[in-house]
Backbone bond lengths (Angstrom), bond angles and torsions (degrees), N, CA, C in turn:
res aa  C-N    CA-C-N  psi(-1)  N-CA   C-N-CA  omega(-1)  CA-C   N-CA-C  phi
1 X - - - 1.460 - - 1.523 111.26 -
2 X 1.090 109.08 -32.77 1.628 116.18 178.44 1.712 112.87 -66.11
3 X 1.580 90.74 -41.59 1.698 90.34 -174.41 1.565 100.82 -55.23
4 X 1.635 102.74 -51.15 2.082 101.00 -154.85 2.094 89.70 -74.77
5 X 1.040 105.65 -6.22 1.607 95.58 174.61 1.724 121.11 -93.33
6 X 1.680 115.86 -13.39 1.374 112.39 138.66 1.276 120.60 -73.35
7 X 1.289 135.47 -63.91 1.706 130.03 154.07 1.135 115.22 -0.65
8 X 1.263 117.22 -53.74 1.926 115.77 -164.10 1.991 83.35 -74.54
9 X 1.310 110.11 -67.12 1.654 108.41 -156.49 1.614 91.60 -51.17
10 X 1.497 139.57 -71.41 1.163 119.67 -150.37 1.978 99.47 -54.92
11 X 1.327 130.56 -44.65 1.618 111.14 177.94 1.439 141.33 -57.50
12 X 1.857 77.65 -22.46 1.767 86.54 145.75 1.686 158.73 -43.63
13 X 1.499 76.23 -86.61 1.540 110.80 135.63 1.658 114.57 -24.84
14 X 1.263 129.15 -85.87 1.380 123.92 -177.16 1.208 105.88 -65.37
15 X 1.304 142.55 -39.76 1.421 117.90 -175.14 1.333 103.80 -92.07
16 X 1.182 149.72 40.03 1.408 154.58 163.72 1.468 112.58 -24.43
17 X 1.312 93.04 -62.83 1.881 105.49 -166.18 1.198 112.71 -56.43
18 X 1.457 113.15 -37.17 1.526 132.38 -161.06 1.524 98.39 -78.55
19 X 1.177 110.21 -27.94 1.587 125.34 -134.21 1.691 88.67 -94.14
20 X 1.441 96.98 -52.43 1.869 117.41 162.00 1.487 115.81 -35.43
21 X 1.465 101.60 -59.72 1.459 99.80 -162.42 1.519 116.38 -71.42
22 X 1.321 96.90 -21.33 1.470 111.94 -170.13 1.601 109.28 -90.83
23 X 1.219 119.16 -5.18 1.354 125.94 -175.93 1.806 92.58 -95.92
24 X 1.465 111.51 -48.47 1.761 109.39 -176.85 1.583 101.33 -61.28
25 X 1.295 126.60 -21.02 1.660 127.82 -163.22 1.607 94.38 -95.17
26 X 1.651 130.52 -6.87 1.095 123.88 173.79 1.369 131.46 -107.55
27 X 1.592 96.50 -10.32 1.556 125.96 167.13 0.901 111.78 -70.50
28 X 1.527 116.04 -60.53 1.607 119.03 -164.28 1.372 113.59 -72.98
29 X 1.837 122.03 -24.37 1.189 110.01 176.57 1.468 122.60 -98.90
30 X 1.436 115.60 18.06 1.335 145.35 -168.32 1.771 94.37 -103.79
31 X 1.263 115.97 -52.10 1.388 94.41 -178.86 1.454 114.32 -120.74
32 X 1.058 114.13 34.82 1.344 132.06 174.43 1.435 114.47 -56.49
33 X 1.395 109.19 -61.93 1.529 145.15 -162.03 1.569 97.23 -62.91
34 X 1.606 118.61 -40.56 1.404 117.96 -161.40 1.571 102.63 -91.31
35 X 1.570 125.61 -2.43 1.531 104.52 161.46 1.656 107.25 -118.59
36 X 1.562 101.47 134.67 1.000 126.88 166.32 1.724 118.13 -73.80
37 X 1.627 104.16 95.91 1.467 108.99 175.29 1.460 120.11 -99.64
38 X 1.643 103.82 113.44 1.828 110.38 -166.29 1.224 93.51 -86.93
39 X 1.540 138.40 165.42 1.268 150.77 149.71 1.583 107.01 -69.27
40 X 1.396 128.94 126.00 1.588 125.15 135.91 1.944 106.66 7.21
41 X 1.827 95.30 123.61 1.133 93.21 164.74 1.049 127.15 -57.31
42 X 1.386 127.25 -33.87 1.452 138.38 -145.44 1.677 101.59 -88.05
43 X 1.345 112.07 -31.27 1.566 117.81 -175.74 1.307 109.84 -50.47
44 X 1.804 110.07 138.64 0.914 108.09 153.39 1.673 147.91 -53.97
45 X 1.609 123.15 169.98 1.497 115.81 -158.80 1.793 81.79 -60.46
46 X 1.580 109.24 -57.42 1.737 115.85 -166.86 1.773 102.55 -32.81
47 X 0.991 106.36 -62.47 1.650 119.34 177.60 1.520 117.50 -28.91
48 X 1.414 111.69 -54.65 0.969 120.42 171.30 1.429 135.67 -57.19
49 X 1.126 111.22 -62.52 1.553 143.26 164.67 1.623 111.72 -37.44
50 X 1.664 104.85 -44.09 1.853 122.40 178.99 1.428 105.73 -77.21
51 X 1.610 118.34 -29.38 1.548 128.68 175.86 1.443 118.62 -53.41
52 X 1.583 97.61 -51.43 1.393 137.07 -173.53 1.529 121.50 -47.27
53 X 1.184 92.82 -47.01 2.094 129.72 -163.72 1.358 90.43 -90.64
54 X 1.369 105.93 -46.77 1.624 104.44 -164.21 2.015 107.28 -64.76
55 X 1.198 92.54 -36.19 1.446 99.74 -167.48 1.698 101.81 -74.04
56 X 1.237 117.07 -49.77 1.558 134.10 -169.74 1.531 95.61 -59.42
57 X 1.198 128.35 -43.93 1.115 120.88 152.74 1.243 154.80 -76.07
58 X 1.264 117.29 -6.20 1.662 135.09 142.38 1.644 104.53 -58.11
59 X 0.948 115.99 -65.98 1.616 129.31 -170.25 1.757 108.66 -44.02
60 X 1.624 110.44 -51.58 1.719 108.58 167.46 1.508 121.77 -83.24
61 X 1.302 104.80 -15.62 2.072 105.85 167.85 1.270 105.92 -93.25
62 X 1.588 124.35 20.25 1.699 123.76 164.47 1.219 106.66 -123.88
63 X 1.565 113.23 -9.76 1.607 122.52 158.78 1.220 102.50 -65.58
64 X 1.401 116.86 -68.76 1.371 132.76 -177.31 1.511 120.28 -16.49
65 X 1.535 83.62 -73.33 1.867 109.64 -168.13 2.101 101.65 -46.56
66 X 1.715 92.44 -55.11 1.421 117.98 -162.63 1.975 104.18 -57.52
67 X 1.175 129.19 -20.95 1.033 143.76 -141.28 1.787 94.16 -120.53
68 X 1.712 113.54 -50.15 1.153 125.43 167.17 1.850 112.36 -45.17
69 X 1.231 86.58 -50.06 2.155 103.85 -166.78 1.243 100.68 -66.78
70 X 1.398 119.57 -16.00 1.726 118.33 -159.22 2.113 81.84 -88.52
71 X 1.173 96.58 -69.97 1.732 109.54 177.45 1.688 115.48 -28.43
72 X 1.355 105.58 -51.59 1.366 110.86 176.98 1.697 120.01 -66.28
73 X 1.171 95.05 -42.93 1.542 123.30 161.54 1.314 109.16 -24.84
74 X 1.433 103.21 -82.63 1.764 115.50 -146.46 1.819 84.63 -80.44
75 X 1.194 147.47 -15.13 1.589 147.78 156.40 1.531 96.04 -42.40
76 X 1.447 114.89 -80.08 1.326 111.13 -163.46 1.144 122.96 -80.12
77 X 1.581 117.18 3.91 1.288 102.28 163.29 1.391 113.66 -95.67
78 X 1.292 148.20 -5.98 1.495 164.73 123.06 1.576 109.79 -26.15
79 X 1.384 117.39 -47.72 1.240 116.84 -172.38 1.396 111.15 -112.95
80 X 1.529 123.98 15.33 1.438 140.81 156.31 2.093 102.66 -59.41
81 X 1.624 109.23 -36.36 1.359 96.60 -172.28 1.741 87.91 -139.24
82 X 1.480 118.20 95.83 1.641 124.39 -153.46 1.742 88.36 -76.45
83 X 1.451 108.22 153.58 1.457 108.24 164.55 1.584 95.79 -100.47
84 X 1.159 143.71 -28.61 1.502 123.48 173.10 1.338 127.78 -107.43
85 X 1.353 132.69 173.79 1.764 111.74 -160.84 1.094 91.74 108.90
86 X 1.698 89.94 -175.12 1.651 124.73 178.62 1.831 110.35 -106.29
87 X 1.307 96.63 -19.20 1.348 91.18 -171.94 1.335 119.69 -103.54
88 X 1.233 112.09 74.79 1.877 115.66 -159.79 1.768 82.66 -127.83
89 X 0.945 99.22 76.19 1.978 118.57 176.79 1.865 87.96 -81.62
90 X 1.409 129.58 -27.11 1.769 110.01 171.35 1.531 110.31 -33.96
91 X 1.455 88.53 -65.23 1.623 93.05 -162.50 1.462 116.67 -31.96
92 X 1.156 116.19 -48.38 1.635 122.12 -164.55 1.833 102.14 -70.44
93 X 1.379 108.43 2.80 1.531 96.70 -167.36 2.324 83.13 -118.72
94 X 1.222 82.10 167.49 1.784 96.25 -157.94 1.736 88.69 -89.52
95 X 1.736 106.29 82.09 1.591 114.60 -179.71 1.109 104.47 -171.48
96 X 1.890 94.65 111.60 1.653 110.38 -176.71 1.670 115.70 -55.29
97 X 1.362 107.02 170.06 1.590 97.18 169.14 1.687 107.18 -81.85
98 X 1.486 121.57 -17.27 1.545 96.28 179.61 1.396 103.26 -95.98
99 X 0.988 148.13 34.25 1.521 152.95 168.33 1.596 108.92 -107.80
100 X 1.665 112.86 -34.63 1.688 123.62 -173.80 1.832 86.33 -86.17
101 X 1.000 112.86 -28.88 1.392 115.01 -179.23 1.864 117.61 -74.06
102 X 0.839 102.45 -49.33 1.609 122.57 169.31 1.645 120.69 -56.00
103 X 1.590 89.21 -47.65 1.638 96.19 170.22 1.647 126.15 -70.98
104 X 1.641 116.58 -27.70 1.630 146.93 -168.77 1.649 77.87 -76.47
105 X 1.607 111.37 -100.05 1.409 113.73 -157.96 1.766 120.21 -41.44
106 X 1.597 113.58 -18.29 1.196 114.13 174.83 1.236 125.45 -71.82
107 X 1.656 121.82 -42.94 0.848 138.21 173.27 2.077 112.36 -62.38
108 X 1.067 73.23 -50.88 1.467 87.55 -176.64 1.974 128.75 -61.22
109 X 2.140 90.06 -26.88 1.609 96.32 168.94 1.551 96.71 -83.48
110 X 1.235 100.93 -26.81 2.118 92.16 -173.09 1.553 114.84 -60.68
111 X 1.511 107.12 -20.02 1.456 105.25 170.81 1.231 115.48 -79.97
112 X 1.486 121.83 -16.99 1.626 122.30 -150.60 1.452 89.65 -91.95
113 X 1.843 104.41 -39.31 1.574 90.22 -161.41 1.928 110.13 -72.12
114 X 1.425 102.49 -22.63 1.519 91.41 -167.87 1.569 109.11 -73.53
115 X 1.173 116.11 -40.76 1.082 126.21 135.53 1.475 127.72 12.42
116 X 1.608 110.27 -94.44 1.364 122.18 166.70 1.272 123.13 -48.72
117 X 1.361 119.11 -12.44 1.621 123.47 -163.63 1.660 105.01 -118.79
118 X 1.501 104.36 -11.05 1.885 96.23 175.83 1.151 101.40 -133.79
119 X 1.719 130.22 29.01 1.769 130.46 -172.16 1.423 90.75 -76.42
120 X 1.570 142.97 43.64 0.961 118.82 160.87 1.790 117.44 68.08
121 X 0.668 101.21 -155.22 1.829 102.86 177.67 1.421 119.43 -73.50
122 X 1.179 119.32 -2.82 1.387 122.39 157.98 1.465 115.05 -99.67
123 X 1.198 129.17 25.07 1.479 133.34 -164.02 1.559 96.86 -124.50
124 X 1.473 97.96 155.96 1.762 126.27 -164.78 2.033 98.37 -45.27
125 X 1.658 104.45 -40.59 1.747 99.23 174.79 1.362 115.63 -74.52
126 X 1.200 121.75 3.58 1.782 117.69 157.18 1.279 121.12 -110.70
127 X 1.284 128.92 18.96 1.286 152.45 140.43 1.352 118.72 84.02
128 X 1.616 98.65 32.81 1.402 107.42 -167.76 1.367 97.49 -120.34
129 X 1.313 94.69 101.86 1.891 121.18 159.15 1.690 133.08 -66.82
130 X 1.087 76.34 -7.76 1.859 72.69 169.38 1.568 123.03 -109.36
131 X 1.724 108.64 -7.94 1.369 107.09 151.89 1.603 107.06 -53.33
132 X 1.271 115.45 -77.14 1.491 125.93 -131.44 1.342 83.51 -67.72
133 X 1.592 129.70 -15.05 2.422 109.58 178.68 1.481 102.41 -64.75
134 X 1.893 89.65 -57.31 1.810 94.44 -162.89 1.497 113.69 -58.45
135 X 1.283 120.06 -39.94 1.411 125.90 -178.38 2.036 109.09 -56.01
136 X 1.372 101.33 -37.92 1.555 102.64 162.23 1.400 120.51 -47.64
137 X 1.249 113.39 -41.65 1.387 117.36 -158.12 1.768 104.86 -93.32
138 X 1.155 112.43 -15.81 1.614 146.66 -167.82 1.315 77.82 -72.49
139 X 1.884 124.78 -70.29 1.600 124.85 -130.68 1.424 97.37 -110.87
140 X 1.358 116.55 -6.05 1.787 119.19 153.09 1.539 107.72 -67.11
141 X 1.066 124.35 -70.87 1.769 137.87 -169.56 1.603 102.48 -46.46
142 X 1.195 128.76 -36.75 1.167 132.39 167.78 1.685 108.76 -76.09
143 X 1.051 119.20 -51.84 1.034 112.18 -177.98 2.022 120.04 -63.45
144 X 1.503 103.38 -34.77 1.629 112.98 156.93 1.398 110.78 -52.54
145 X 0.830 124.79 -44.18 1.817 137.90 -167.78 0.868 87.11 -71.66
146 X 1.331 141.06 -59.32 1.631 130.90 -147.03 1.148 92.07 -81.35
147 X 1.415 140.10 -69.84 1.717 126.62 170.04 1.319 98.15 -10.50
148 X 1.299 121.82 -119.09 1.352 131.87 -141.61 1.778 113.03 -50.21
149 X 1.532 122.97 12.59 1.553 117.78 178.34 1.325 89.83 -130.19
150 X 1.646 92.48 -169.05 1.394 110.56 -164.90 1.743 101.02 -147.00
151 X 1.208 133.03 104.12 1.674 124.04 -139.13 0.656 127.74 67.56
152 X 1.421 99.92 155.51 1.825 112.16 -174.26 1.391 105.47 -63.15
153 X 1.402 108.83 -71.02 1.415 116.97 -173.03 1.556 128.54 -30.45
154 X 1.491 88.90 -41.76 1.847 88.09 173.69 1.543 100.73 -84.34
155 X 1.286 140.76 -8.84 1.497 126.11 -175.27 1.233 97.06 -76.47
156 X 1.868 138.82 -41.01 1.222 117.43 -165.49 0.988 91.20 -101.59
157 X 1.434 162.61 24.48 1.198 136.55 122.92 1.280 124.69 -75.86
158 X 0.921 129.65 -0.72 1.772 141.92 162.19 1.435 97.16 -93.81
159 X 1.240 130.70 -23.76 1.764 114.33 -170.10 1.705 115.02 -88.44
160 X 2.002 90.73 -19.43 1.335 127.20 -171.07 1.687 107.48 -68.53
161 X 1.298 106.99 -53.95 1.574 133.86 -140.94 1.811 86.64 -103.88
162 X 1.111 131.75 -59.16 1.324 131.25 -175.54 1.952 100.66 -42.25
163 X 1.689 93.71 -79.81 1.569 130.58 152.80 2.038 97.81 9.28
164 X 1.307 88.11 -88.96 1.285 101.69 171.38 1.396 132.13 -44.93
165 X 1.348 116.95 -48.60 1.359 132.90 -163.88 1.641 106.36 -73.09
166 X 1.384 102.42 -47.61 1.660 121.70 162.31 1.551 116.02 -53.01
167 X 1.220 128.44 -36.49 1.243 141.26 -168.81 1.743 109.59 -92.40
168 X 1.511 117.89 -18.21 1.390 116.78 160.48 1.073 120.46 -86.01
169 X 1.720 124.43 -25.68 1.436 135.58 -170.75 1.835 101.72 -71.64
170 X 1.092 93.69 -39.20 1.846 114.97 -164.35 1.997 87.78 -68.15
171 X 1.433 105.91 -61.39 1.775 106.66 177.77 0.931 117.43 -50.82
172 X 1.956 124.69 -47.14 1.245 117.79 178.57 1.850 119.13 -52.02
173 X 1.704 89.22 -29.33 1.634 89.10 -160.20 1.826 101.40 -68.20
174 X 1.088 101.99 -42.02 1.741 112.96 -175.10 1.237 104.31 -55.22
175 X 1.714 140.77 -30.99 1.238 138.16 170.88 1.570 122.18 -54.77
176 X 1.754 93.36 -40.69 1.680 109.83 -155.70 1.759 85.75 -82.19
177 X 1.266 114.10 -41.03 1.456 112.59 179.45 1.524 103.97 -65.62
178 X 0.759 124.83 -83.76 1.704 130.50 -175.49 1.623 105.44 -16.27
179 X 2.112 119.73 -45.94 1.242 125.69 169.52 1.404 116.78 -49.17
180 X 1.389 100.47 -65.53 1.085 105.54 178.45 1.394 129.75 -45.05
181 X 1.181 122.93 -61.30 1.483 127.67 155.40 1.401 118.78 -7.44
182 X 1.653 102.01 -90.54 1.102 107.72 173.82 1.506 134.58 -63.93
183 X 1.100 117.03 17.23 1.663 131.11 -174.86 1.716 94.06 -100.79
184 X 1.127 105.94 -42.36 2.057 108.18 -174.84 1.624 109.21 -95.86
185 X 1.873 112.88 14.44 1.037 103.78 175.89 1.729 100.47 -101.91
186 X 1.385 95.25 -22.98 1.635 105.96 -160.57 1.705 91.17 -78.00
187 X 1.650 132.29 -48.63 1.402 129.96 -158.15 1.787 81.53 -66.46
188 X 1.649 122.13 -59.04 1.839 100.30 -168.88 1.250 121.16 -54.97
189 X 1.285 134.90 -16.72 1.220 133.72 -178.46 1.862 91.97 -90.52
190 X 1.132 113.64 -25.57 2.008 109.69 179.63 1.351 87.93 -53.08
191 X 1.456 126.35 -68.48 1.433 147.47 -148.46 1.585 107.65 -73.96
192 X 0.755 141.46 -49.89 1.252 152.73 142.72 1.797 122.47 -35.87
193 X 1.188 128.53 -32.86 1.314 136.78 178.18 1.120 121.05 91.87
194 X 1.682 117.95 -13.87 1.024 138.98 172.19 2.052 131.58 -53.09
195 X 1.398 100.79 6.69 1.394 106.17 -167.38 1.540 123.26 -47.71
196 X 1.232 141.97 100.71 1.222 137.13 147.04 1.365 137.79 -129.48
197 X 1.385 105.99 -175.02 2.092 99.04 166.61 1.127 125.91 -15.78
198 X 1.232 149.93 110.63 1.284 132.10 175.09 1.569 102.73 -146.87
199 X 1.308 106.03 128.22 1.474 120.38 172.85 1.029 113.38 -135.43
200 X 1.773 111.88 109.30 1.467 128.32 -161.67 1.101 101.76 -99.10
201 X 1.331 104.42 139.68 1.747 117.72 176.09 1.203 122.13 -136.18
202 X 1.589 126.44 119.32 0.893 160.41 -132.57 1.869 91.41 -50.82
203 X 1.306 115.48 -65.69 1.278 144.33 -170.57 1.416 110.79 -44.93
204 X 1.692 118.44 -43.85 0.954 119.62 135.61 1.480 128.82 -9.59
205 X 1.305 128.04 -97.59 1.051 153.94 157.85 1.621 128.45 -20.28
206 X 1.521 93.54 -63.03 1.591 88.56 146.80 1.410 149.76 -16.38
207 X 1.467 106.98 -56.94 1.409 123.83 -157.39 2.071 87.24 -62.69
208 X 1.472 110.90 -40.20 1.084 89.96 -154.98 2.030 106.36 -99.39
209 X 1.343 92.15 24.67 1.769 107.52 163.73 1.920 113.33 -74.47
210 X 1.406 124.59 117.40 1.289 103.66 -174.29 1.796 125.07 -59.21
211 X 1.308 121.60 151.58 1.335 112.00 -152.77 1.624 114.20 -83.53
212 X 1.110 136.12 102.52 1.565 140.49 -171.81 1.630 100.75 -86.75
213 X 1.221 133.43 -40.40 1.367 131.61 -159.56 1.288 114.99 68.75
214 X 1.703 107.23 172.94 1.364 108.39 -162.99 2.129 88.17 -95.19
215 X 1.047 123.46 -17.62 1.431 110.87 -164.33 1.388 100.54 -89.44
216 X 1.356 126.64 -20.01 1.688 111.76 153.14 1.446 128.00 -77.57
217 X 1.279 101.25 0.08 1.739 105.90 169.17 1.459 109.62 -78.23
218 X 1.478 103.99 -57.32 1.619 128.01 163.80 1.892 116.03 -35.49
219 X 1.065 108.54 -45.00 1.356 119.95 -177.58 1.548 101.38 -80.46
220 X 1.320 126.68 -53.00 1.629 126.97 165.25 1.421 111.03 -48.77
221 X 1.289 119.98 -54.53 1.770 98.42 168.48 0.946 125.68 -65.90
222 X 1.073 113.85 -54.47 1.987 101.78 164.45 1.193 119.20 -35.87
223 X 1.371 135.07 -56.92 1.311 131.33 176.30 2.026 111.76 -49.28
224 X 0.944 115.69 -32.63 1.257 125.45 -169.28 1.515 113.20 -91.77
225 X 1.360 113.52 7.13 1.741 118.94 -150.48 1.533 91.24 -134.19
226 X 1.352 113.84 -35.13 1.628 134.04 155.02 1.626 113.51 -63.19
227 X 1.085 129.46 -69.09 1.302 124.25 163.51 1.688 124.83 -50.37
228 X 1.027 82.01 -22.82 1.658 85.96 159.06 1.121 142.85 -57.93
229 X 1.519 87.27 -73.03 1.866 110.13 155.38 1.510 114.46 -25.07
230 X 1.456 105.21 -68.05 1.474 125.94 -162.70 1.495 97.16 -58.88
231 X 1.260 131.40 -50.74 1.249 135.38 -164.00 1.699 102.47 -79.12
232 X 1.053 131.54 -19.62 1.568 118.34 157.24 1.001 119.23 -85.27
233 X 1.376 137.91 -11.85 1.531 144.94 179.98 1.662 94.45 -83.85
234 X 1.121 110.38 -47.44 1.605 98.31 -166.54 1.416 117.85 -67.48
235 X 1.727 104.93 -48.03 1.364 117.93 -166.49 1.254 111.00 -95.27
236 X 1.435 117.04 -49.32 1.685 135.63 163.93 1.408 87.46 95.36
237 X 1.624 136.56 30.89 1.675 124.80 176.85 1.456 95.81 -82.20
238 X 1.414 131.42 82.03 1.892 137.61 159.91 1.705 108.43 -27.91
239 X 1.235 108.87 -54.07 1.286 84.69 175.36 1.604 141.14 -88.04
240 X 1.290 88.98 -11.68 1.898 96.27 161.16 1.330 115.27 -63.14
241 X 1.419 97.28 -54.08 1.718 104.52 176.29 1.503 109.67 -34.00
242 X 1.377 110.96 -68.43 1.601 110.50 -163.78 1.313 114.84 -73.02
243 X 1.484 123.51 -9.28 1.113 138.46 174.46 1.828 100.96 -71.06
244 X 1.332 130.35 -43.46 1.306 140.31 -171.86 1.656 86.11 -77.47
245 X 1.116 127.27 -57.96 1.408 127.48 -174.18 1.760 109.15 -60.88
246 X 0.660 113.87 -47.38 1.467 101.29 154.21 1.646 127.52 -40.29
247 X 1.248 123.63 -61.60 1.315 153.83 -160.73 1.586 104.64 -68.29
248 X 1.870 111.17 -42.02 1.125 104.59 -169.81 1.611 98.93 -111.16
249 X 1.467 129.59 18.30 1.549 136.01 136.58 1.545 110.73 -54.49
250 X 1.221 121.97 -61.36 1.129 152.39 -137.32 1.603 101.40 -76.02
251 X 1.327 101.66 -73.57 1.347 133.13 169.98 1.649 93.61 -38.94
252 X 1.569 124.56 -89.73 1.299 120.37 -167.80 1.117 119.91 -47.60
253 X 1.452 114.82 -41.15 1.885 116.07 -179.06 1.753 95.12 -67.69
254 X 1.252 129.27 -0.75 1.689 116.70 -179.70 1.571 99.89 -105.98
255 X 1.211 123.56 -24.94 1.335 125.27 157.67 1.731 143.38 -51.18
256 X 1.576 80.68 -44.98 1.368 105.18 168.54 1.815 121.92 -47.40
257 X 1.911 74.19 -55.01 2.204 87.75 179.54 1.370 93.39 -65.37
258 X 1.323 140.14 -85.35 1.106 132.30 -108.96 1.457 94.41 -102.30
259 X 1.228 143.89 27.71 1.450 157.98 136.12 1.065 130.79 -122.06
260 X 1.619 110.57 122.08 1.261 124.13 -156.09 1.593 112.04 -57.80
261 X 0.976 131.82 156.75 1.537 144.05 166.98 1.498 111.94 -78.08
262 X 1.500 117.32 100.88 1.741 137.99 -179.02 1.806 83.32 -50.04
């Protein structure tokens, strides 16, 4: 407990600044909500309305910012002690990987949760639950990414390029399916005598796919984005890892199509 309780202070410590800014981005949108700022009676309706906009929009670009710092955050605190590279100076110090691991994700949910609870109008007191899943799955994928690189720069171009690469395989597949489909709709209607116009649509088809929803797809990547993690901390094999990170892009964006949305 002592070891992952120096761990936590030195990630402290180095991310200070970050750690700062992101603490003023959790204040201000933490008590934002509790003062009521009226315009001058005397102002016009225009006046008002420009007051209004002006503020509503401070309030989601301090969501924004605050939400950004958390993302940047949980990168450098992952890549404060890199598992690949040359510069993995942990090792030489007396700290297992599931203890450097224990200390990262701790630190790192303690940001998520305060986080989730003062994002301003996208936070758990405006009662909107589907920020705080997707944003989970947002600050895992970054946090997988950051395992297997070494800098920022190469994490979003690896988060970019994977991201992508997964996201054509998943399109290609919806094409070859969509062919397919309609290739065994056109020979039963050959066989049948029935031949005409036909423009098949996917949605169609659907209805009679059994229904999984999109929040057990959501819950399967997460599960897979977590095992991830764990599986580069333990073993540190980078390229299996991203190889699984591939697989479970891939996989979910093929889930997505071919089960309907609850």
């Amino acid at each position: 407990m002592n070891v992952i309780l120096a761990q936590l202070r030195k990630d402290v410590l180095t991310q200070r600044f970050l750690l700062l800014a992101w603490a003023l981005c959790s204040a201000f949108n933490f008590i934002i909500p509790f003062f009521h700022i009226n315009p001058v009676g005397s102002a016009s309706l225009v006046g008002q309305a420009v007051l209004g906009i002006g503020l509503l929009g401070g309030i989601y670009a301090a969501a924004g910012v605050q939400f950004l710092l958390l993302a940047i955050l949980a990168a450098r605190i992952i890549q404060e002690d890199p598992l690949v590279g040359t510069e993995v100076f942990w090792r030489t110090r007396p700290v297992s990987r599931a203890r450097l691991l224990a200390e990262k994700l701790l630190l790192i949910a303690t940001l998520y949760i305060v986080t989730i609870f003062t994002c301003g109008p996208l936070s758990l007191q405006s009662h909107d639950y589907a920020f705080p899943f997707f944003s989970l799955i947002f600050i895992l994928s970054f946090v997988a990414f950051a395992s297997v690189t070494v800098g920022f720069v190469e994490l979003i171009l690896t988060f970019l390029g994977v991201g992508i690469v997964a996201e054509f395989f998943s399109i290609l597949m919806y094409f070859l399916r969509n062919f397919r489909l309609s290739k065994i709709v056109h020979e039963t209607q050959l066989q049948n005598g029935t031949v005409h116009s036909y423009n098949y649509n996917l949605s169609s088809d659907a209805a009679s796919v059994p229904s999984a929803g999109v929040d057990w797809v959501s819950l399967v990547l997460i599960a897979c984005l977590v095992a991830i993690i764990v599986h580069q901390y333990l073993t540190t094999r980078t390229k299996r890892s991203l190889l699984f990170l591939f697989l479970a892009l891939l996989l979910t964006s093929l889930l997505k199509q071919f089960l309907p949305v609850n």
